[in-house]
N, CA, C and O atoms as a CHARMM CRD file, in Angstrom:
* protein
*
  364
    1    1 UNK  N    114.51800 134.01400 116.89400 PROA 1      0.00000
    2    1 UNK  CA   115.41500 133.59200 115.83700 PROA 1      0.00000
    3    1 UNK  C    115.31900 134.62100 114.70300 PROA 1      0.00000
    4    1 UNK  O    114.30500 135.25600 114.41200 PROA 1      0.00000
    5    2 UNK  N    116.78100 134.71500 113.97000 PROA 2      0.00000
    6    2 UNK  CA   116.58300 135.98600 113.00200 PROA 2      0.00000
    7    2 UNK  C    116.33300 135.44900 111.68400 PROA 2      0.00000
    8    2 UNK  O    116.55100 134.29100 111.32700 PROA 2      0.00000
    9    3 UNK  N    115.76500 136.57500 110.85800 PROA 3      0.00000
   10    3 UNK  CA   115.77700 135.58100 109.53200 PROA 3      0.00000
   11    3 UNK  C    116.59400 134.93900 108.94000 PROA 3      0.00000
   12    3 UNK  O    116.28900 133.93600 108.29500 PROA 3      0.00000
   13    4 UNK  N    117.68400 135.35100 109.03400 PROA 4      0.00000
   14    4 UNK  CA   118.81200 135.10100 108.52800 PROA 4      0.00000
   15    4 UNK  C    119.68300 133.37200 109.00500 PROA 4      0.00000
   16    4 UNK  O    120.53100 132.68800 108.43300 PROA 4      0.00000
   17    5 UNK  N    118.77200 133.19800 110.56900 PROA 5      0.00000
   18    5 UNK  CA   119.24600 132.17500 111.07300 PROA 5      0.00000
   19    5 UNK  C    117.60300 131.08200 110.64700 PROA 5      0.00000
   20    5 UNK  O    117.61900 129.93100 110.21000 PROA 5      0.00000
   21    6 UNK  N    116.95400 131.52400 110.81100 PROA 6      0.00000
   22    6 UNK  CA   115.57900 130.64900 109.68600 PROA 6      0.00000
   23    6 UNK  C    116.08200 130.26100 108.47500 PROA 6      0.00000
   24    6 UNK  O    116.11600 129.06400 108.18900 PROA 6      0.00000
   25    7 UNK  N    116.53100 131.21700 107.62000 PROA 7      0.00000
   26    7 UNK  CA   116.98000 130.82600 106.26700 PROA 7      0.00000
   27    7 UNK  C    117.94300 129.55500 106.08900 PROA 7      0.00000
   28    7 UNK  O    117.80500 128.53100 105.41900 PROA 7      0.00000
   29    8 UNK  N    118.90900 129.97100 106.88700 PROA 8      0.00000
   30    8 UNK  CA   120.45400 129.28100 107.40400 PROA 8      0.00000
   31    8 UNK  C    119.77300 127.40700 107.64900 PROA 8      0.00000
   32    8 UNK  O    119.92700 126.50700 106.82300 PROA 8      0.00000
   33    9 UNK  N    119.12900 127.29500 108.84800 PROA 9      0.00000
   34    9 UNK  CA   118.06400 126.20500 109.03400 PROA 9      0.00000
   35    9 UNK  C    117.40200 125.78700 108.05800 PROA 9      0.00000
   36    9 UNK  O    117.48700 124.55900 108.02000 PROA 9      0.00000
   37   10 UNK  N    116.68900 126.25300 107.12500 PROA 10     0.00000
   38   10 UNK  CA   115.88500 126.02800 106.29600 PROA 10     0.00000
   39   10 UNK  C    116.42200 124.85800 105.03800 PROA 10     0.00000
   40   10 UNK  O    115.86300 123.84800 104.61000 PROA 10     0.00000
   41   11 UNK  N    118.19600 125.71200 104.56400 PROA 11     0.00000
   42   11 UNK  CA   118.79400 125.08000 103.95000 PROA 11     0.00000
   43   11 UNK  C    119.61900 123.71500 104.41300 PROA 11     0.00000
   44   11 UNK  O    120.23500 122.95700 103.66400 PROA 11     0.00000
   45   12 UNK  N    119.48700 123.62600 105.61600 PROA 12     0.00000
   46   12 UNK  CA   120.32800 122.10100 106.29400 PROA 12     0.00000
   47   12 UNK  C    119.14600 121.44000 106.18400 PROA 12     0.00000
   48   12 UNK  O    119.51600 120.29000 105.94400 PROA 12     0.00000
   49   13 UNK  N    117.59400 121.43700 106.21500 PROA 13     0.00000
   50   13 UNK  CA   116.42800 120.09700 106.24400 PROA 13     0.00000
   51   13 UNK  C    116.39000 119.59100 105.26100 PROA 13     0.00000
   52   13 UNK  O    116.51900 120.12400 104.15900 PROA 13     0.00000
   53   14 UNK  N    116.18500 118.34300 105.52700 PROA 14     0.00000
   54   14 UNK  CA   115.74600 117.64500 104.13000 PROA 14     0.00000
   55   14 UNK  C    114.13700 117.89700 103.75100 PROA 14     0.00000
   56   14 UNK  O    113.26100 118.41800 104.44100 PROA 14     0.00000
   57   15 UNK  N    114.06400 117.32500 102.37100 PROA 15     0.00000
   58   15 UNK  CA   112.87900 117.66100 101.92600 PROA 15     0.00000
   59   15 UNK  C    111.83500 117.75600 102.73700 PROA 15     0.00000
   60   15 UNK  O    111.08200 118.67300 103.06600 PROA 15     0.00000
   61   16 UNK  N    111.96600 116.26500 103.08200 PROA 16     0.00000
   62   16 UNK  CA   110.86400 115.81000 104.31600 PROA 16     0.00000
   63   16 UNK  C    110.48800 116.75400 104.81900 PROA 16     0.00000
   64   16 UNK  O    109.44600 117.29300 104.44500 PROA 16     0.00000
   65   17 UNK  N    111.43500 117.35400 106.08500 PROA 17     0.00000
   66   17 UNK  CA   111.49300 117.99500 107.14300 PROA 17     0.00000
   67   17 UNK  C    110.90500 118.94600 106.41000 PROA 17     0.00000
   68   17 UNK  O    109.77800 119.13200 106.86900 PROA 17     0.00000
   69   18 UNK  N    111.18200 119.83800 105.22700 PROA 18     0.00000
   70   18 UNK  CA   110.71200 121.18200 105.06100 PROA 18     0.00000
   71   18 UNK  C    108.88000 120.82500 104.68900 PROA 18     0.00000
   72   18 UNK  O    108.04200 121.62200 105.11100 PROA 18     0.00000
   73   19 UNK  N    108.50500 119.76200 104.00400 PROA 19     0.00000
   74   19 UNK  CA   107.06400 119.54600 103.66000 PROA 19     0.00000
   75   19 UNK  C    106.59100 119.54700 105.20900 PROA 19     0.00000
   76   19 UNK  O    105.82600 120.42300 105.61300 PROA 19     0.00000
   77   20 UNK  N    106.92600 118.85200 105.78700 PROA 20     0.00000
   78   20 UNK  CA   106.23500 118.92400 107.40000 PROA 20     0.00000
   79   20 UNK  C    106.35600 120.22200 108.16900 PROA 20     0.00000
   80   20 UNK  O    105.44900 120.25700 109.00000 PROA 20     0.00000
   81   21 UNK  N    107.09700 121.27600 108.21900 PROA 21     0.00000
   82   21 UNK  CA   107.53800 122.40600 108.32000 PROA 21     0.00000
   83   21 UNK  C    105.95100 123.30100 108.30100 PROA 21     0.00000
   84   21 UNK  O    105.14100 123.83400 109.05900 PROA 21     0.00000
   85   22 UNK  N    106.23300 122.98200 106.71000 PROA 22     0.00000
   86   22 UNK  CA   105.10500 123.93300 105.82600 PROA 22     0.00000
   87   22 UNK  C    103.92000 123.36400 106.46100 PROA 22     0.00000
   88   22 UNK  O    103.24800 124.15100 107.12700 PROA 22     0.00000
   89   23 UNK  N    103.55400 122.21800 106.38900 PROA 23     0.00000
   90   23 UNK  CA   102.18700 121.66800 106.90500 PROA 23     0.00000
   91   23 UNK  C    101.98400 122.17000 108.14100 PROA 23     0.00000
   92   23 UNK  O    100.78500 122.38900 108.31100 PROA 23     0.00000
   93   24 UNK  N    102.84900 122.52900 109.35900 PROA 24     0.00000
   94   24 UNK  CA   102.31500 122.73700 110.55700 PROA 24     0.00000
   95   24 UNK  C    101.95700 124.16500 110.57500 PROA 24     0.00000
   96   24 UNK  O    101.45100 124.45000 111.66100 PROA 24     0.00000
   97   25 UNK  N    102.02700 125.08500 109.83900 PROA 25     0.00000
   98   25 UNK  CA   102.04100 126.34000 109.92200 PROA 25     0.00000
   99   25 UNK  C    100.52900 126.83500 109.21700 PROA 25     0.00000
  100   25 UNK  O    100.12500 126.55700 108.08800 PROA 25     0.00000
  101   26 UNK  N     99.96500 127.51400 110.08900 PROA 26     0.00000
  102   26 UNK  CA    98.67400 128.25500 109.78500 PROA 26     0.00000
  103   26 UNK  C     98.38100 128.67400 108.29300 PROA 26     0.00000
  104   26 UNK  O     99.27100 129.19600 107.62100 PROA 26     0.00000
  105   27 UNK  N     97.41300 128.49200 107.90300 PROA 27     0.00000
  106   27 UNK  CA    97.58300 129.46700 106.57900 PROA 27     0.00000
  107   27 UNK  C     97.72000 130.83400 106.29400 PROA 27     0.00000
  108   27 UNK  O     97.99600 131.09100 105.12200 PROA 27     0.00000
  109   28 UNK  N     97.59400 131.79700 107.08800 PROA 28     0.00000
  110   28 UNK  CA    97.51500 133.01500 107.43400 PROA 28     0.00000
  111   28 UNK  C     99.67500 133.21600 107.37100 PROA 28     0.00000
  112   28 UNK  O    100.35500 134.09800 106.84500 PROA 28     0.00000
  113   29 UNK  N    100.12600 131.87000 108.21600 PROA 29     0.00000
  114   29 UNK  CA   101.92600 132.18900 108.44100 PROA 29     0.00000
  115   29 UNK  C    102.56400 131.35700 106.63900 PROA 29     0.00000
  116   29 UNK  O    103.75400 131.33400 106.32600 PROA 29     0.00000
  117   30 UNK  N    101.51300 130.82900 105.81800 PROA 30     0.00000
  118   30 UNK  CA   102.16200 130.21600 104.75100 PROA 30     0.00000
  119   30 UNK  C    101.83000 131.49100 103.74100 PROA 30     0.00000
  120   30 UNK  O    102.61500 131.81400 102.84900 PROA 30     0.00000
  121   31 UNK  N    100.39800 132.27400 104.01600 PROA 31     0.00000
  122   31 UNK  CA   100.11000 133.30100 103.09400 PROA 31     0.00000
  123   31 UNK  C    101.23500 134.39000 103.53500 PROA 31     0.00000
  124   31 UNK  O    101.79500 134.84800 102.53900 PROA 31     0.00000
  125   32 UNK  N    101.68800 134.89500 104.69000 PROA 32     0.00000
  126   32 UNK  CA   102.89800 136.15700 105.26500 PROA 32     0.00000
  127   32 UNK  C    104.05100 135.66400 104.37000 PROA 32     0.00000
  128   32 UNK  O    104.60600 136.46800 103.62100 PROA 32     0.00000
  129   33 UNK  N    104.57400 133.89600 104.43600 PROA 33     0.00000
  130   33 UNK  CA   105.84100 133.90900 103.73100 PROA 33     0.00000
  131   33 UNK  C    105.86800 133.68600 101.82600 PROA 33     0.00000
  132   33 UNK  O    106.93100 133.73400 101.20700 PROA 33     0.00000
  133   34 UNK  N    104.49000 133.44700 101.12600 PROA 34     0.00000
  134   34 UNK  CA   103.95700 133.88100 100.36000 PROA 34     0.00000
  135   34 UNK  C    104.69000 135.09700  99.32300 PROA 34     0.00000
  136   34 UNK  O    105.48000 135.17500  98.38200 PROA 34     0.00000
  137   35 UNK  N    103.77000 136.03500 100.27000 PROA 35     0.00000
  138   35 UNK  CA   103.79600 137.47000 100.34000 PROA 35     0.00000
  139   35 UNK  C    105.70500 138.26300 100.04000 PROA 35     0.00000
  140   35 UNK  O    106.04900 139.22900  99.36000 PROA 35     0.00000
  141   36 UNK  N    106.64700 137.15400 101.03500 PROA 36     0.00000
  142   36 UNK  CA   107.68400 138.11500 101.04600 PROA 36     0.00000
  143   36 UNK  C    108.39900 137.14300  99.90000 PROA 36     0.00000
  144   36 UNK  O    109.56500 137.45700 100.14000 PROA 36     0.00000
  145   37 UNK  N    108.47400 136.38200  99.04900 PROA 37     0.00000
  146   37 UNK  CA   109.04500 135.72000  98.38600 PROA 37     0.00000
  147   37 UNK  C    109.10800 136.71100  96.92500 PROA 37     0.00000
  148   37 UNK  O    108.12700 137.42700  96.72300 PROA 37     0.00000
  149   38 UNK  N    110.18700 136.74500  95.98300 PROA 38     0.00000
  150   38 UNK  CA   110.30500 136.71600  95.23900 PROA 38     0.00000
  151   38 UNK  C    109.40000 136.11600  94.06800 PROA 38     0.00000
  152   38 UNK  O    108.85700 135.03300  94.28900 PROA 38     0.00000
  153   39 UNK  N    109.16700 136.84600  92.63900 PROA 39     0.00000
  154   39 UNK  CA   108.38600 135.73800  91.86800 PROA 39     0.00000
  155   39 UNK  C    109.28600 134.66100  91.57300 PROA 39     0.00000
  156   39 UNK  O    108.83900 133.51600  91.63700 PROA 39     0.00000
  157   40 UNK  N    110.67100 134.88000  91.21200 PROA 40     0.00000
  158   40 UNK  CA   111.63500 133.56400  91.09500 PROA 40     0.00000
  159   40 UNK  C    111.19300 132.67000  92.04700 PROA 40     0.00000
  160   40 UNK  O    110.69100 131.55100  91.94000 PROA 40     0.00000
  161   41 UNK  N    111.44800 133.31100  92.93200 PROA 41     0.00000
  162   41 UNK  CA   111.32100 132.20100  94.03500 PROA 41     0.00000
  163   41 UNK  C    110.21700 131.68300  94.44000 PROA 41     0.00000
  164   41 UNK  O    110.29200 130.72700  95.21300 PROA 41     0.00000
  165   42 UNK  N    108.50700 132.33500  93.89200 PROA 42     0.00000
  166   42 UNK  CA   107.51600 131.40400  93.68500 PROA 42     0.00000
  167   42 UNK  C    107.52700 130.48900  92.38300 PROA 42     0.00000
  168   42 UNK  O    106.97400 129.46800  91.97200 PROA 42     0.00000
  169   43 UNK  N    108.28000 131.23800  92.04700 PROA 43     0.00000
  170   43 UNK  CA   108.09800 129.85900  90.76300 PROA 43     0.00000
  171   43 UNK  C    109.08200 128.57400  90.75800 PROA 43     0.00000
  172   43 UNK  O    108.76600 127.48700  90.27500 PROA 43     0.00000
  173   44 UNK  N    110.15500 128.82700  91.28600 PROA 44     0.00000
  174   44 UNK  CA   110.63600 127.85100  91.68700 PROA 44     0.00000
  175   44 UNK  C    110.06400 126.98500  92.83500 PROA 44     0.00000
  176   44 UNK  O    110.36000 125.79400  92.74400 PROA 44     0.00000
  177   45 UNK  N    109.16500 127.40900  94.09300 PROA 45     0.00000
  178   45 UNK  CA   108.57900 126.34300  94.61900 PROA 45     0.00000
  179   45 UNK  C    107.66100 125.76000  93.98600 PROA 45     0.00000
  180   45 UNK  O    107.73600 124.53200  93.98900 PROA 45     0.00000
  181   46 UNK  N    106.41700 126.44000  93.18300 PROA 46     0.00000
  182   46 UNK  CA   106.14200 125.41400  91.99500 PROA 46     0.00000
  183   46 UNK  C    107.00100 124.58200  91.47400 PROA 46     0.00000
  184   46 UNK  O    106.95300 123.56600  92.16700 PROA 46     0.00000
  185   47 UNK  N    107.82700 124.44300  90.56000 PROA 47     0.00000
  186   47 UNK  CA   108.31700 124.03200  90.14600 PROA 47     0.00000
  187   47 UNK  C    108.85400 122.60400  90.74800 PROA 47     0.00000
  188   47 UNK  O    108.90400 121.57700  90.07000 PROA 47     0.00000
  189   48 UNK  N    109.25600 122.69600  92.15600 PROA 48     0.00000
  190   48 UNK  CA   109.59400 121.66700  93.32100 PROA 48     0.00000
  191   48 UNK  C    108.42200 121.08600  93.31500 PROA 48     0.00000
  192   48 UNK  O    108.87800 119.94700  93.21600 PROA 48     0.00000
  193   49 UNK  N    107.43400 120.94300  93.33500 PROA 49     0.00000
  194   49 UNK  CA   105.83800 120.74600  93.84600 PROA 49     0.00000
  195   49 UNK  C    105.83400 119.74600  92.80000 PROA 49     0.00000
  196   49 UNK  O    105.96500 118.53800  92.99500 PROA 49     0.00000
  197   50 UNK  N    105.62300 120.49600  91.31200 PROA 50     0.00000
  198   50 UNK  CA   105.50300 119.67400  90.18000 PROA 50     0.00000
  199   50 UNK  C    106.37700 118.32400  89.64800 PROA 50     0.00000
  200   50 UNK  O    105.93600 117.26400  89.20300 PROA 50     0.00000
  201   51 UNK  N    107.94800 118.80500  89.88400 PROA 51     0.00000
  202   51 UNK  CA   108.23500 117.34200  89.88200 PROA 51     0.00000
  203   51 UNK  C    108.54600 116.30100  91.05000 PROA 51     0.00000
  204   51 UNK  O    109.32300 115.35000  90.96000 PROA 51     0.00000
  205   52 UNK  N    107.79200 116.66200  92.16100 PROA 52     0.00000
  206   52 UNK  CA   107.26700 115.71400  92.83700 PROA 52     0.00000
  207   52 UNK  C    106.01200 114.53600  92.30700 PROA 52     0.00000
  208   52 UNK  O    106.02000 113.30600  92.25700 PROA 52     0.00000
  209   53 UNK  N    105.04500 115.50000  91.97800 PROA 53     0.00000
  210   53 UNK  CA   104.32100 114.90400  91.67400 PROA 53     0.00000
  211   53 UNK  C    104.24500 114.43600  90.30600 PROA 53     0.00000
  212   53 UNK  O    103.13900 114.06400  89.91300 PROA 53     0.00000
  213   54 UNK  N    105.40700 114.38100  89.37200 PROA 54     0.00000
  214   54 UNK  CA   105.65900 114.03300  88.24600 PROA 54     0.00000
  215   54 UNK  C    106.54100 112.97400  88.81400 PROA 54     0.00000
  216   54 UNK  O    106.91400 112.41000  87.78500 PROA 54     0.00000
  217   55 UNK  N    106.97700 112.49400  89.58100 PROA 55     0.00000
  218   55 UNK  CA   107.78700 111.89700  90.05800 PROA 55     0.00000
  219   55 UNK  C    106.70800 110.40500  91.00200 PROA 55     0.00000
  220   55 UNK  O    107.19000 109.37100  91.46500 PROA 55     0.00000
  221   56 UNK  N    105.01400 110.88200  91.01700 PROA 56     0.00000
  222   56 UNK  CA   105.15300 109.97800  92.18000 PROA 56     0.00000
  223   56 UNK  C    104.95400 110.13200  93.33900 PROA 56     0.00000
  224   56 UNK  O    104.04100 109.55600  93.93100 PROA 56     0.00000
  225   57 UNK  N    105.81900 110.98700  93.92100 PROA 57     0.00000
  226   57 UNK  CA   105.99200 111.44200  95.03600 PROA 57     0.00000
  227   57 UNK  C    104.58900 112.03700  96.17800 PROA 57     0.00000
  228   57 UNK  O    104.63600 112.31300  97.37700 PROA 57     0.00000
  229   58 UNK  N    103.80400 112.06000  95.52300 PROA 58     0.00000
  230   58 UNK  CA   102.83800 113.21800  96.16200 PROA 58     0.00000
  231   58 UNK  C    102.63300 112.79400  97.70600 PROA 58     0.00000
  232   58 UNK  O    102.00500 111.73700  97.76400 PROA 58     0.00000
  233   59 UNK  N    102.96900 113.29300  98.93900 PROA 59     0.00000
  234   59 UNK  CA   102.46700 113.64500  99.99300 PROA 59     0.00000
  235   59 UNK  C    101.45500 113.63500 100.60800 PROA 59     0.00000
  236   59 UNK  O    100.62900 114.51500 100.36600 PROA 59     0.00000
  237   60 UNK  N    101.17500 112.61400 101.63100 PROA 60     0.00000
  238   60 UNK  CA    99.69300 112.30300 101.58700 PROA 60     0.00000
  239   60 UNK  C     98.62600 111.43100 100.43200 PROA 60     0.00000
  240   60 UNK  O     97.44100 111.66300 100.19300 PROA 60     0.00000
  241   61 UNK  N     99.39900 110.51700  99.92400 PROA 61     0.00000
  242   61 UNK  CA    98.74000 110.02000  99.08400 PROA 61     0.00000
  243   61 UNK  C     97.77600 108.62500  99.36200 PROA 61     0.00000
  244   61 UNK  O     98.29000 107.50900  99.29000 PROA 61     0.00000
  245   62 UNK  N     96.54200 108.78300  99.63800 PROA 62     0.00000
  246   62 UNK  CA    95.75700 108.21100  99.73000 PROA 62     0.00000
  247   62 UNK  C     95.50900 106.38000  99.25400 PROA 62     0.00000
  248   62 UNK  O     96.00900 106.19100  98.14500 PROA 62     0.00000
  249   63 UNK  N     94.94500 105.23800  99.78000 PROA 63     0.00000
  250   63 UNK  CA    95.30200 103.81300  98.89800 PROA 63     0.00000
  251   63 UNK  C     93.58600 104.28600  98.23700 PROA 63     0.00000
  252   63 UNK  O     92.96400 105.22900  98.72500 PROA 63     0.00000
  253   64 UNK  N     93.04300 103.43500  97.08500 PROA 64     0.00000
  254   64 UNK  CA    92.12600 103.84800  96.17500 PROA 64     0.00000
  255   64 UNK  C     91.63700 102.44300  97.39000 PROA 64     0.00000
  256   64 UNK  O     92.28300 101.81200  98.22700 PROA 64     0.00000
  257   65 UNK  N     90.65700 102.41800  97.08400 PROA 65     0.00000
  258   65 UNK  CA    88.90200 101.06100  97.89900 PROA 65     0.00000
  259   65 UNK  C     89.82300  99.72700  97.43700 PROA 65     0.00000
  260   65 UNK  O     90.27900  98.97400  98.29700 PROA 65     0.00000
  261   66 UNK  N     90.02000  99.53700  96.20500 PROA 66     0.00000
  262   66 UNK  CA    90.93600  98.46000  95.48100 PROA 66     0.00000
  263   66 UNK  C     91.85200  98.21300  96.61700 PROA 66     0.00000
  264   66 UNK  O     91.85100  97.29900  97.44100 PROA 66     0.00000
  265   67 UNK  N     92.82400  99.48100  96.44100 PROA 67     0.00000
  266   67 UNK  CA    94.35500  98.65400  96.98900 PROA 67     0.00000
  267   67 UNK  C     94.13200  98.75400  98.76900 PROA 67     0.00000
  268   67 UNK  O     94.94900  98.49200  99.65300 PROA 67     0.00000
  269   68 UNK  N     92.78400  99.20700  98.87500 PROA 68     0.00000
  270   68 UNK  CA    92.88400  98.52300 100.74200 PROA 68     0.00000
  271   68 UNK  C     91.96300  97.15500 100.79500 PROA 68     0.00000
  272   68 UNK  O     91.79200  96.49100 101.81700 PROA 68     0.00000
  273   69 UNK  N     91.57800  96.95400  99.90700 PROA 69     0.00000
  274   69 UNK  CA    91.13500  95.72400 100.43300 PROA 69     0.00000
  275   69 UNK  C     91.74900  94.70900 100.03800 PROA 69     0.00000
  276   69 UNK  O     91.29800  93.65400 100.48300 PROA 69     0.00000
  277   70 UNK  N     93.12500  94.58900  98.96800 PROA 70     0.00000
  278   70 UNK  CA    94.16300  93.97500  98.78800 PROA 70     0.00000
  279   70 UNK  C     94.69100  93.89800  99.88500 PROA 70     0.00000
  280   70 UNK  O     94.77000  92.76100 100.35100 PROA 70     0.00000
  281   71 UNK  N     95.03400  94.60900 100.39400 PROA 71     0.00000
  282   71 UNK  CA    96.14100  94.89900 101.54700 PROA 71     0.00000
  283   71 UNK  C     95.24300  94.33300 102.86200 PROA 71     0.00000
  284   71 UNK  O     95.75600  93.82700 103.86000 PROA 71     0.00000
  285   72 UNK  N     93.84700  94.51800 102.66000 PROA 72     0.00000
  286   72 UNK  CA    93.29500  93.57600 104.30300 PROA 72     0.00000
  287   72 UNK  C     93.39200  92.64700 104.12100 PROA 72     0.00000
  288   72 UNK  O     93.81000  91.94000 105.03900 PROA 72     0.00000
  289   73 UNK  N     93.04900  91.99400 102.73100 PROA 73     0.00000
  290   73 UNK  CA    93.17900  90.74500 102.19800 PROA 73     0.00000
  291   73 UNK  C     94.84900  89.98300 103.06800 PROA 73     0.00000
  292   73 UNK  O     94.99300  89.41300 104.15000 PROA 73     0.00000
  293   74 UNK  N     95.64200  90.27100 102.18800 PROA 74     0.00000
  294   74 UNK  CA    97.02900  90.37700 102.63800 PROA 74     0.00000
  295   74 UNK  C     97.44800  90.04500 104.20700 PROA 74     0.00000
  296   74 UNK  O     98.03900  89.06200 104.65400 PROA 74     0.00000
  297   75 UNK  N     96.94000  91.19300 104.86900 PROA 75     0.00000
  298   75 UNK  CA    97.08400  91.37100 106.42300 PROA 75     0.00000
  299   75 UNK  C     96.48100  90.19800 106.62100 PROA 75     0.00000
  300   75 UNK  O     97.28600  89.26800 106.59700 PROA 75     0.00000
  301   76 UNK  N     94.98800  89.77200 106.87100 PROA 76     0.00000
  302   76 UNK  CA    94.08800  88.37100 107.17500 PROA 76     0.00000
  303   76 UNK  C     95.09000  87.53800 106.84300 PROA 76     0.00000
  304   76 UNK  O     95.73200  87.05200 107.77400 PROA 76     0.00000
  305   77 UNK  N     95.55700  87.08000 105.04800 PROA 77     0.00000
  306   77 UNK  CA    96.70800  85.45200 104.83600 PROA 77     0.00000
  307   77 UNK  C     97.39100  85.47400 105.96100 PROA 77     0.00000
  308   77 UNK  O     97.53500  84.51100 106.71500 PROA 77     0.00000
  309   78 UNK  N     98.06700  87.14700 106.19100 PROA 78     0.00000
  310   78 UNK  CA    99.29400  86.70000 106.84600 PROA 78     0.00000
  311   78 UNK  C     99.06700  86.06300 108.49600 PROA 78     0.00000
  312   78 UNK  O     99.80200  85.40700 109.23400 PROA 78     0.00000
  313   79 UNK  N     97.86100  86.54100 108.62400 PROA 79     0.00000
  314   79 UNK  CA    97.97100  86.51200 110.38200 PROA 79     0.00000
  315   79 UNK  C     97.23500  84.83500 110.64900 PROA 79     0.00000
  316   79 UNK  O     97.47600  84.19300 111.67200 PROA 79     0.00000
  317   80 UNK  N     96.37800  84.35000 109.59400 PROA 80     0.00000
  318   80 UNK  CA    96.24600  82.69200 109.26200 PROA 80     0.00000
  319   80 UNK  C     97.20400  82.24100 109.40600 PROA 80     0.00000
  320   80 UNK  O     97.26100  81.40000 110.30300 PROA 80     0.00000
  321   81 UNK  N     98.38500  82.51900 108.67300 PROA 81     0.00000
  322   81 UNK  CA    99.81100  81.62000 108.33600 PROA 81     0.00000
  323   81 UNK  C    100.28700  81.94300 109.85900 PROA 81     0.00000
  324   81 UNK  O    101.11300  81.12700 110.27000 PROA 81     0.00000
  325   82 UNK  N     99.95500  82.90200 110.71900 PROA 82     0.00000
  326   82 UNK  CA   100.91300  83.00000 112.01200 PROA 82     0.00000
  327   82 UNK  C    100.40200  81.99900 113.14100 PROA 82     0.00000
  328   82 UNK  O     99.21500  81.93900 113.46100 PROA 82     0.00000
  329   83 UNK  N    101.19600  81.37800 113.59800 PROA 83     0.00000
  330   83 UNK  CA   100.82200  80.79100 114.90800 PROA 83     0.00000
  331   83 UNK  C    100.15200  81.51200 116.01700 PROA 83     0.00000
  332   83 UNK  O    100.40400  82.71000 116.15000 PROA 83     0.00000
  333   84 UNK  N     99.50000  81.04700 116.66000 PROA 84     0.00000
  334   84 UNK  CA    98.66400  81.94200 117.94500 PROA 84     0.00000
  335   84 UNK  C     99.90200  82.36400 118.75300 PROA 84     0.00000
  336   84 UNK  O    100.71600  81.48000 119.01800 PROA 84     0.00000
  337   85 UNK  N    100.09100  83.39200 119.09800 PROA 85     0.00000
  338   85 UNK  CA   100.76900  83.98900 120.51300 PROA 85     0.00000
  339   85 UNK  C    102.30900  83.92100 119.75100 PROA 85     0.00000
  340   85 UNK  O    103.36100  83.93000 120.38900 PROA 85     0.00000
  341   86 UNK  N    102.24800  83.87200 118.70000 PROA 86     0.00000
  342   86 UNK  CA   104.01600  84.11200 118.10800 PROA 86     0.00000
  343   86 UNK  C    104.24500  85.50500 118.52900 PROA 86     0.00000
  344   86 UNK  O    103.27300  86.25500 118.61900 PROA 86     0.00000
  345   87 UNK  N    105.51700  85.95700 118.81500 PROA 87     0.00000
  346   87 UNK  CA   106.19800  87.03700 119.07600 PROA 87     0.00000
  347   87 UNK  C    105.64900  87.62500 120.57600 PROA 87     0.00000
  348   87 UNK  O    106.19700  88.63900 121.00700 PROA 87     0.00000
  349   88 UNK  N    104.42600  86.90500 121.47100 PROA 88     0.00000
  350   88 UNK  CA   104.59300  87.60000 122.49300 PROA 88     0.00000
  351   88 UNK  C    105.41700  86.69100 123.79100 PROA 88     0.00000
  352   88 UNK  O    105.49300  85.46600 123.88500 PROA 88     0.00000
  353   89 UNK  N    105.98000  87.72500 124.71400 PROA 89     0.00000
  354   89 UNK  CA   106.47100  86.96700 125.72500 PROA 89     0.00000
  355   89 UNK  C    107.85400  85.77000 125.17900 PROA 89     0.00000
  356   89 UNK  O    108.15500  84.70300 125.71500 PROA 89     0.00000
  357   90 UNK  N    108.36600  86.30700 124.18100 PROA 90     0.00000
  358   90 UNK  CA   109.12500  85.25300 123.72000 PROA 90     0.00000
  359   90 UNK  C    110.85800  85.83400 124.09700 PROA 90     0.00000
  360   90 UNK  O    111.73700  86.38900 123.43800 PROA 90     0.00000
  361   91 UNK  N    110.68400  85.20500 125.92400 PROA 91     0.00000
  362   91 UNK  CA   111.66700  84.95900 126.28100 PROA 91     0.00000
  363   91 UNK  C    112.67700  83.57900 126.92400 PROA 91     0.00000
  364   91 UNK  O    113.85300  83.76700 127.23500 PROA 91     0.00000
């Protein structure tokens, strides 16, 4: 594939797609495309980065000890309140 058809691709993904993109790629292939970027154009992916995470957004964001044991909490009510064998074999 040429660069030109990488680039072309690059601009049809959604965000998503391009964060997962970046994640699968070696660090050695994130330091090469690094390297050929423009400073505009490093500073503008900063810039993307930052109001993500001004936003919220951050990628991979971890639950704190608190909000998982809310949430087992949660999971346990719910599966009390369920009847035994609901949803299997339910033909």
């Amino acid at each position: 594939m040429s660069p030109e058809q990488r680039e072309s691709l690059w601009r049809q993904m959604t965000p998503d797609q391009k964060v997962d993109a970046w994640k699968r790629l070696t660090p050695e292939q994130r330091q090469t495309i690094r390297q050929k970027l423009t400073p505009e154009q490093r500073e503008a992916a900063r810039q993307r980065f930052q109001e993500r995470r001004e936003n919220g957004e951050v990628p991979g964001r971890r639950l704190s000890p608190e909000e998982r044991r809310q949430l087992r909490d949660q999971i346990y009510e719910s599966n009390k309140a369920r009847p035994p064998h609901a949803g299997k074999n339910n033909r």
